[in-house]
C-alpha positions, 0 to 999 in steps of 0.5 A: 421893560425887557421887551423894550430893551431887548431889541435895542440890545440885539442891534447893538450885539449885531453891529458889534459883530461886524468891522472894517475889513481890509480888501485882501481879506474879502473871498473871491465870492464877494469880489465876484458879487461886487462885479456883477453889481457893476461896483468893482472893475477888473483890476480895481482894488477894496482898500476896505470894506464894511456890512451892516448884514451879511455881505450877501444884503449889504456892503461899504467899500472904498477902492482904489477907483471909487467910493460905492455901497449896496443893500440887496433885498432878498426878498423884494428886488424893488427894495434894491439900492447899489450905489457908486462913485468914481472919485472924479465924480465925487464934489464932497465927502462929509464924515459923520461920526455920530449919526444917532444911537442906533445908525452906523457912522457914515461918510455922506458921499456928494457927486457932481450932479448934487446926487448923494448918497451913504457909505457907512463904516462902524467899529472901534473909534480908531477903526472908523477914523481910519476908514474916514481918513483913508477914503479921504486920502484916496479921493484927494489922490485922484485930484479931488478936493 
């Protein structure tokens, strides 16, 4: 029984560990990071970011720019997955809030070409609202909607 229960535990405890940050708190090693990926310009600002991991493998963010988030592999570069969206770009952000017992909520970001894919945000009800209705407004700012 214990073995059964332990795992789902140790998810949990993990993603209890992450929250949303603010951009101002993200280091310089991290900015860099997003750059070199090609998701963060010069100049463009995290509004607020989240990592399921460790901000090394993984990250959500929004910016004053773009909606974008990346899974990097350590072990397996064909594994990698970096996603971006300019807001220009964006036909549909769908939030959800409730996306199974073991997943993060999530906004289901829709690009013009029908591509699609997740950023994800999880943390206390208020925190993830926030960061829902944030994203939203920044979108609606550049046009959208």
């Amino acid at each position: 029984m214990i073995k059964h229960i332990l795992p789902f535990i140790l998810v949990v405890f993990l993603l209890s560990c992450n929250s949303i940050q603010r951009g101002g708190e993200l280091s310089d090693a991290d900015l860099n990071r997003m750059r070199a990926l090609k998701i963060l310009d010069q100049g463009e600002s995290v509004v607020k970011f989240y990592t399921e991991d460790r901000k090394q493998t993984a990250g959500n963010f929004f910016t004053n720019k773009r909606i974008a988030s990346y899974w990097i592999d350590p072990r397996d570069k064909s594994k990698d997955e970096v996603f971006s969206a300019y807001y220009s770009d964006v036909k549909a952000l769908d939030t959800v809030y409730y996306a199974g017992a073991t997943y993060s909520p999530y906004v289901l970001v829709t690009k013009n070409d029908g591509t699609k894919f997740k950023v994800c945000a999880n943390g206390k009800k208020q925190e993830i609202k926030a960061f829902f209705e944030d994203v939203i407004a920044q979108w609606k700012a550049h046009g959208r909607y």
